[in-house]
N, C-alpha and C positions, 0 to 999 in steps of 0.2 A: 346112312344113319344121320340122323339132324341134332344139330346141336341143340343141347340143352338153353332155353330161355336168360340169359346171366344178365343184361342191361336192361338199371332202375333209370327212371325219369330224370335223374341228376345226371347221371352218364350220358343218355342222351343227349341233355340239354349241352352239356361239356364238349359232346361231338358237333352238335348243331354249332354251337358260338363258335369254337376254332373254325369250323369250316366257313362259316358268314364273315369273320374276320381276315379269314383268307382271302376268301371272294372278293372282299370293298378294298384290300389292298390290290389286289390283282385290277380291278376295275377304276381304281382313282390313281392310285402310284405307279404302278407297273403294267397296266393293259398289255406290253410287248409278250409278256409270260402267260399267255392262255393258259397253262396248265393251276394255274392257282383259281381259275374262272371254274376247268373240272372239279378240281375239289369243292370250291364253292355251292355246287352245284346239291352237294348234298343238306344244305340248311335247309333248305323250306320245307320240301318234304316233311323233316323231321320234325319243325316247329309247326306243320301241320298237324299231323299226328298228335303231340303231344298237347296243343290245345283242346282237341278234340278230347283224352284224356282229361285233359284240365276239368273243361267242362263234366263230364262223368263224375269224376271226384271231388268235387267244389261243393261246400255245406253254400254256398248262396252264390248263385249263379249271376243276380244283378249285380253285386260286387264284385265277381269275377269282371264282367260285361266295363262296369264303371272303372275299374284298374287297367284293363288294353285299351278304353277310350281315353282314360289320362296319359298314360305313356306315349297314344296316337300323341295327340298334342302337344307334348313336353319333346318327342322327338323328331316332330316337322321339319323346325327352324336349322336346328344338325342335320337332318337330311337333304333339303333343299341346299343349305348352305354348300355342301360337298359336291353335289350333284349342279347345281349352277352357279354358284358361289354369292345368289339372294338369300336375305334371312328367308322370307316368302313367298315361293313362286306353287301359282295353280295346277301347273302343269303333269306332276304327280303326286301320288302321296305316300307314306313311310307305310310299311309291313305291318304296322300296328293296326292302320284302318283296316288292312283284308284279315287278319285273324280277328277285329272285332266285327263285321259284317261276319264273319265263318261260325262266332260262336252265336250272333244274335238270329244269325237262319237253324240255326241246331234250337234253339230255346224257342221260337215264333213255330218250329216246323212242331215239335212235341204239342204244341198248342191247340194244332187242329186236330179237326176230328174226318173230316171229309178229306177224300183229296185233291178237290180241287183246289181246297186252303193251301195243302201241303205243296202244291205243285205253285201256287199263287207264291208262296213265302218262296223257293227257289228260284223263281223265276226274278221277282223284286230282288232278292240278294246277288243273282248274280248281275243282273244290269245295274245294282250298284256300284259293284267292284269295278268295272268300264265309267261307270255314270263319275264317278268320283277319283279314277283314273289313279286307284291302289296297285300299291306293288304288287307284281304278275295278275292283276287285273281279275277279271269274271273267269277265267281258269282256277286262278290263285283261291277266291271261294267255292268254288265249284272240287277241286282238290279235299279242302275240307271237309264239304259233305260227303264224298265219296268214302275218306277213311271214318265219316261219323254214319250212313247209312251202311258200309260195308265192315265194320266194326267184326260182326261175328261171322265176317265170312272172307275166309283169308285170300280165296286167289282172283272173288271179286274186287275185294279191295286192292289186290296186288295189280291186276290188268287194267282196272280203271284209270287208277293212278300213273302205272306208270304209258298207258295211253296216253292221258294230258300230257303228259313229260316230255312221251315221243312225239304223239302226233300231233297232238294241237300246239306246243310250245317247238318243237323241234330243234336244230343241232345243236346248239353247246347243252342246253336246259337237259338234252335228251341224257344225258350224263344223272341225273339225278336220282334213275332207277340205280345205283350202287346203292340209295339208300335205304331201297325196301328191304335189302338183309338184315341191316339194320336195326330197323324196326321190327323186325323177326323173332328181334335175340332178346325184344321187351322184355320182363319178367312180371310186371303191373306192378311192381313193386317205387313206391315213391324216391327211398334216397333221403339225404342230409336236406334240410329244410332253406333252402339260401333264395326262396323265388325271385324278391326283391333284386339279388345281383343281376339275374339272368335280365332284369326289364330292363333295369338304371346303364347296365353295361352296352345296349343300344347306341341311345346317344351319346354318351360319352365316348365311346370309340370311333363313331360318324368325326366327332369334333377334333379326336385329335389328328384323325385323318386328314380331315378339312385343313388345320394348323400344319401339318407337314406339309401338304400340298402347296401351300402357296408361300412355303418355305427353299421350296426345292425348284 
């Protein structure tokens, strides 16, 4: 018997954030405790997912598009900063660029009509994601379009996904299929209206991590 559909988009995103919070603690403060790296493990996925979502249910798509390119940029400086302790370094870039490359291959792919376009727009998006050295990289977009191609098809999208997870990401990432249940229990239902928290709450947690960090 399979449980009834009960988690809205705010629930989600509530599961995503704790579990990302956990992650960057585990991974800046405490590295010794892998098991906080496991739970982490479930964010992306789910912020995959639900951009994908996002995008579906968005009255204007380029404002959607223009809101994860501003957050990209506003939460660079706290990423890198944590991550190498420069305001600026090239070396990687925050989650915000791969779900705006995730949502701008979904909007570029709807565009064509042939498929070579279609296969042309995936191909550019994902040697973005590597070109511009975004978090989890040309998987991390590649992830996306999987839950945005495999939308109405549950156990494609289910094997796809959590293929990337196991095999092309492998051991700790491979933890991440805990979150296709998850994503199971969707109901498409949106939830209490707060999106702004979920973006702002980024860097602001990056920063105060950074500030303990070189507190400690």
């Amino acid at each position: 018997m399979s449980m009834k559909p009960c988690l809205n988009s705010f629930t989600l995103k509530i599961i995503a954030l704790t579990a990302m919070i956990i992650d960057h603690i585990g991974a800046f403060l405490f590295p010794q405790y892998l098991i906080l790296r496991i739970i982490g493990r479930l964010a992306f996925p789910i912020y995959a997912f639900l951009v994908v979502e996002g995008f579906f249910h968005t009255s204007d798509v380029k404002r959607y598009m223009m809101r994860l390119a501003a957050f990209a940029v506003i939460s660079e400086a706290p990423f890198d900063l944590v991550i190498t302790g420069k305001i600026l370094e090239a070396g990687s870039q925050n989650i915000f660029f791969t779900l705006f490359i995730g949502v701008a291959l979904m909007y570029l792919y709807g565009q064509q009509y042939s498929a070579a376009g279609k296969m042309g727009c995936v191909i550019l998006a994902v040697l973005a994601g590597d070109l511009f050295r975004t978090d989890y990289g040309s998987w991390g977009v590649l992830m996306i379009f999987c839950f945005y191609i495999f939308r109405e098809r549950k156990w494609a999208k289910n094997l796809t996904v959590a293929g990337i997870n196991v095999i092309a990401f492998g051991y700790i990432q491979a933890y991440a299929v805990i979150a296709l249940p998850f994503i199971a229990l969707y109901n498409g239902k949106r939830g209490p209206g707060v999106k702004y928290f979920f973006y702002a709450v980024y860097p602001v947690h990056l920063l105060l991590i950074f500030f303990v960090k070189i507190m400690i």
